[in-house]
N, C-alpha and C positions, 0 to 999 in steps of 0.2 A: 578143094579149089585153092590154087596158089593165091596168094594177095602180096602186092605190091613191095609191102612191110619185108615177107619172104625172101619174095624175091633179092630184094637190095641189100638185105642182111648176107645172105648167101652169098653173093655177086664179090661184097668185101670181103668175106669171108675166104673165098675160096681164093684171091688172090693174095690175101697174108697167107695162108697154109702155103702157097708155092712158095714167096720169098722167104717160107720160114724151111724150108724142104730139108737146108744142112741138118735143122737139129735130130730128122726121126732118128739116128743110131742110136739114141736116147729113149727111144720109144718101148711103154714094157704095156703090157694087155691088159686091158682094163678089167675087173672081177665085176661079182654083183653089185660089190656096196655100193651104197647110195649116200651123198653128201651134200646140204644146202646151206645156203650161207644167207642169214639176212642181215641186214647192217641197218642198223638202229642209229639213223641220223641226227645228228644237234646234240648228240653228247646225254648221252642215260645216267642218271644220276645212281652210282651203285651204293650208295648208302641207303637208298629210299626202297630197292629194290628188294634188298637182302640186307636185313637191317641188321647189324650186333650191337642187338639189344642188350646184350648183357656188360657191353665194353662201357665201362663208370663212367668215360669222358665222353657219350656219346649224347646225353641231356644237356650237358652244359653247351654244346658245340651249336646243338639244333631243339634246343628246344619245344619249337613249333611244326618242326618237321620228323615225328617219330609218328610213324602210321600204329594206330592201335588195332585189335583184333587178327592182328598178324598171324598164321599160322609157325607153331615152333619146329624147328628144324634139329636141333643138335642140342639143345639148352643154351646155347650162346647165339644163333644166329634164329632171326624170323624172316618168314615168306611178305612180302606184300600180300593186305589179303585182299586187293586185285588179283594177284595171281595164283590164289587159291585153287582154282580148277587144277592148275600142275603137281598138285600134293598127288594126285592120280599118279602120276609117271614117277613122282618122289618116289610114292610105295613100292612103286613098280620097277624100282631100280633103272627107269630109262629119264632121269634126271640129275645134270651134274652142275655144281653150281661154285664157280673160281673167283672168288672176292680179290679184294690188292690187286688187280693185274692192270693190262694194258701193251700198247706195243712199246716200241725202243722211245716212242716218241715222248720228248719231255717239253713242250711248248702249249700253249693253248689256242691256236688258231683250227680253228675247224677244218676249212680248206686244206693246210696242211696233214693236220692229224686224218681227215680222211683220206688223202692221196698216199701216206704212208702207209694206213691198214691194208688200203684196195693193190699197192705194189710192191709191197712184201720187202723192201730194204730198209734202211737205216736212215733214209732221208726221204723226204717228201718229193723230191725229184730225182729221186736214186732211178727212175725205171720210166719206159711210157708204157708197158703194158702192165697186166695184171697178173699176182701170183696163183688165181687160182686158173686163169687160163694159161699158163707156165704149166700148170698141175696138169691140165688136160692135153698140153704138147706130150705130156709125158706118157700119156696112157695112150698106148698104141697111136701115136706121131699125132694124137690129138684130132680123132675121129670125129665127123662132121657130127654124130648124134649124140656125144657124150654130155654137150656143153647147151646151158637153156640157159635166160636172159628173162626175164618175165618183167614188164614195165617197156614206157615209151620209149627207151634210150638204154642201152648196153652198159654197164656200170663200167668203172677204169677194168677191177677188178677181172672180169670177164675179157676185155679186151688183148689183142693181140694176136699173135700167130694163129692159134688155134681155132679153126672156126666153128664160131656157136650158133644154137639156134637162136630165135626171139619168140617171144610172145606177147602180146597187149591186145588190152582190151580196145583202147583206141587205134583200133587196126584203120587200113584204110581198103578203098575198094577193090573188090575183087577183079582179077583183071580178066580177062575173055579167054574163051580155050583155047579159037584159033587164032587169038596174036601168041598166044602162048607159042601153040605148037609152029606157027612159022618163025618163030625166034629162035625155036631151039634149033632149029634147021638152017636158017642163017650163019649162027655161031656154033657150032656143033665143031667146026674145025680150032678152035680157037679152047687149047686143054681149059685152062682157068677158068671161062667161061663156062665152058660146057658143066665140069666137075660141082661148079659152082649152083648153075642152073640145076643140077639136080639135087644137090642137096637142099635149097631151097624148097626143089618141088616135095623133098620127102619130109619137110618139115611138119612133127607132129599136131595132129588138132586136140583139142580138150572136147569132150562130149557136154556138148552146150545146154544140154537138158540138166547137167546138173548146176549149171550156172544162174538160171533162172530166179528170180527173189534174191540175186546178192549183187547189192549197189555199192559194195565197198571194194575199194582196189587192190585192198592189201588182203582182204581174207581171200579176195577172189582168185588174186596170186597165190594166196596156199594153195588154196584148192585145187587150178589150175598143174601145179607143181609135183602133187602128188599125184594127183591124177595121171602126169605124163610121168614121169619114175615112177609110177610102180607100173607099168608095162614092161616085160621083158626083153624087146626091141625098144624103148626109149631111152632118153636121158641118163646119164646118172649124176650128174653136176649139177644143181643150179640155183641162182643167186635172184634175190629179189630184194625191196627193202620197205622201209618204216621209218616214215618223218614225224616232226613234232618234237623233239625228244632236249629242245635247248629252252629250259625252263628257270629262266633267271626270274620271274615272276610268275606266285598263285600258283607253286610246283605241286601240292598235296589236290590239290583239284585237277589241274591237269593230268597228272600221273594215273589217279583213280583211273579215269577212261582209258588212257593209253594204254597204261599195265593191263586194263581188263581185255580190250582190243588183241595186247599180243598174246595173253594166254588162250584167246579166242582161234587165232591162226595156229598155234601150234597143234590146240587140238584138231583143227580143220585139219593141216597138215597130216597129221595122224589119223585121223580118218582116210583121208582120199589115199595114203600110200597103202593102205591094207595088210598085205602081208610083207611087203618091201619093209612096212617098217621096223622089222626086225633086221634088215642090213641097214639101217639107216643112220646119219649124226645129222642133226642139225646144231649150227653156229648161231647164236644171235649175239652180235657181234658193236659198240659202240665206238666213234673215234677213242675217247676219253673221257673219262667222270668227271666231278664235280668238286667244290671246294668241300671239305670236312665239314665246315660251318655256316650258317643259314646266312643271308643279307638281310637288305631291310626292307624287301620288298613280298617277302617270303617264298623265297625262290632260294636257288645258288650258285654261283658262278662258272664258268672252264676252269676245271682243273685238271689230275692227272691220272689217281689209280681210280677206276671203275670193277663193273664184274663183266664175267664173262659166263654165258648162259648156254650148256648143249645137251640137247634130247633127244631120244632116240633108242629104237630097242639093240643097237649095237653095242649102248654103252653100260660100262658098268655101275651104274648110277645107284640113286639115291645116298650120295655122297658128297661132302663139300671139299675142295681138293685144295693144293696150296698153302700157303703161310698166311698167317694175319699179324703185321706189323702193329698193330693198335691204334688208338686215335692222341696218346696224350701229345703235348707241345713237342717233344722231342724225337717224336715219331713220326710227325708230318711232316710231308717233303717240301722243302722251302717253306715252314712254318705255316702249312694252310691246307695242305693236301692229301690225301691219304695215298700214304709211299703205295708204289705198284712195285710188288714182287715178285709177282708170277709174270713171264711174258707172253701173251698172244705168241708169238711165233711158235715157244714151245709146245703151245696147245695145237696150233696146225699142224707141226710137223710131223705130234705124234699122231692125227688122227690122218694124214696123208701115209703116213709110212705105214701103219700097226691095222689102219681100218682100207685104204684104197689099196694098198699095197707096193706105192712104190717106195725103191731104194732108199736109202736113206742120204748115201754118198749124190743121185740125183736128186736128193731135196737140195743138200747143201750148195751142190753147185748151180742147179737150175733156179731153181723155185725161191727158195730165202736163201738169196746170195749175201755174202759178209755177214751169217749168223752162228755161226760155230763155234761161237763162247755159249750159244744156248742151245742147253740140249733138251730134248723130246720130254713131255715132262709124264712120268710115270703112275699111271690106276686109271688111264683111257682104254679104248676098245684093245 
């Protein structure tokens, strides 16, 4: 049954893919893989995450904030052991884990630093749409099924030409078959509409039986998510997210839950894709991390280099990638932050180019426009 939600997502949708029409010559064929992105709102603390424990200046900095029973990683770096359930995919070589990193962005406002992850340039107002629906223009002129939204609202990210689908739990009501079917026939002469109207109509359902006993909205989005990507007519894009993550106070307690929460979805995620997820990357993605050093509230501030988290039986994992600048005074950026070295963009571009498989010359120009001082950064899929 169409519902309303559908409907109207479609309806937009199908009239930005007409205005967007110049760019199909741009267009290359989408393959299996499979790519999600979730964005871990209010800024993840990546020290707390993926701790290096073994870096000398890392007690003095945070004293109160070093999680114990960590699981070890490399002899210098430790797991949260919240996120202990992921040593599974560690072993499994489908865990990759980017310390120091972060995008171009060097500010701490949230607002910003998420409008620049979700639209892929150099500035916070470099774009109105998003680079991973840029991504989806590109695969086959940005196929109405490629693209999934999961939550009440279409992130920037997702937004733009390309049209995607939606999903939420706060759906609204289902609308009647026959105003359906006399609409379609009213506007049936009208392309946009029409194109539109049925992509909406083919817009996937998740099998509700297995939603059943889950009150939470974000596992329910894994679930959900895998579910529709690993069908072979579904999805292959899609973004959801995960708030709470701006922990300026009583960061070791909050984290505990949170951290355990997201290793909870990933393995949901992993479950409901089944065999997909072996073409699979997922992203869990932050504006920006946190100060080096605790406050006095036992929390930590916005800062600048955080980690970057991606799973998935695509990758070549159970490895930590990247540089690690260190934490002493002359290592932190603006004397407070742990420098970001690695860039986000490099991590998208090589899992757009090497795992989706487009161009690399249409990354540059489409997707992360003005980034071609940064290149693809190499031991991804």
């Amino acid at each position: 049954m169409l519902n309303r939600r559908a409907l109207l997502a479609g309806s937009c949708a199908g009239l930005l893919a007409t205005l967007g029409a110049s760019r199909l010559a741009f267009a290359q064929a989408p393959g299996q893989g499979r790519l999600v992105f979730v964005f871990l709102r209010g800024g993840l603390d990546g020290l707390h995450a993926l701790v290096p424990y073994a870096d000398p200046a890392l007690r003095g900095l945070r004293p109160d904030l070093i999680p114990e029973g960590r699981p070890d990683l490399d002899g210098y770096f430790g797991l949260h052991p919240s996120l202990a359930p992921l040593m599974a995919l560690w072993r499994a070589g489908e865990l990759v884990l980017i310390p120091a990193s972060s995008t171009r962005y060097r500010e701490r406002s949230h607002f910003e630093g998420q409008a620049l992850l979700e639209n892929g340039t150099a500035s916070p107002n470099g774009a109105r749409d998003g680079w991973l629906n840029r991504a989806i223009l590109a695969l086959n002129g940005g196929d109405a099924r490629l693209g999934l939204s999961l939550g009440p609202s279409v992130p920037l990210i997702l937004q733009g030409a390309a049209p995607v689908q939606s999903w939420s739990n706060e759906g609204l009501p289902d609308l009647d078959a026959d105003f359906l079917t006399r609409l379609g026939i009213v506007y049936r002469a009208d392309p946009a509409f029409d194109a539109a109207f049925r992509a909406a109509q083919g817009t996937p359902q998740p099998d509700r039986a297995m939603l059943e006993g889950v009150d939470d909205n974000f596992l329910m989005g894994a679930q959900v998510a895998g579910d529709l990507l690993s069908r072979d007519t579904g999805p292959r894009i899609a973004a959801f997210e995960m708030q709470g993550w701006d922990t300026h106070v009583n960061q070791s307690h909050r984290l505990n839950g949170l951290l355990a929460r997201l290793a909870e979805g990933v393995l949901v995620l992993r479950r409901a894709l089944g065999a997909a997820w072996g073409q699979s990357v997922v992203i869990l993605a932050s504006e920006f991390g946190r100060t080096a050093a605790q406050n006095g509230a036992g929390g930590t501030d916005h800062g600048t280099g955080g980690v970057l988290m991606l799973a998935g039986g695509a990758l070549r994992g159970g490895r930590i990638l990247g540089d690690w600048p260190g934490l002493t005074g002359s290592a932190l950026f603006e004397g407070r932050d742990l420098l970001a070295v690695t860039a986000y963009e490099a991590v998208f571009k090589a899992i757009l180019e090497r795992h989706m498989g487009l161009s690399a010359a249409l990354i540059e120009e489409r997707v992360f426009p003005d980034s071609r001082l940064i290149r693809p950064l190499d031991g991804l899929p």
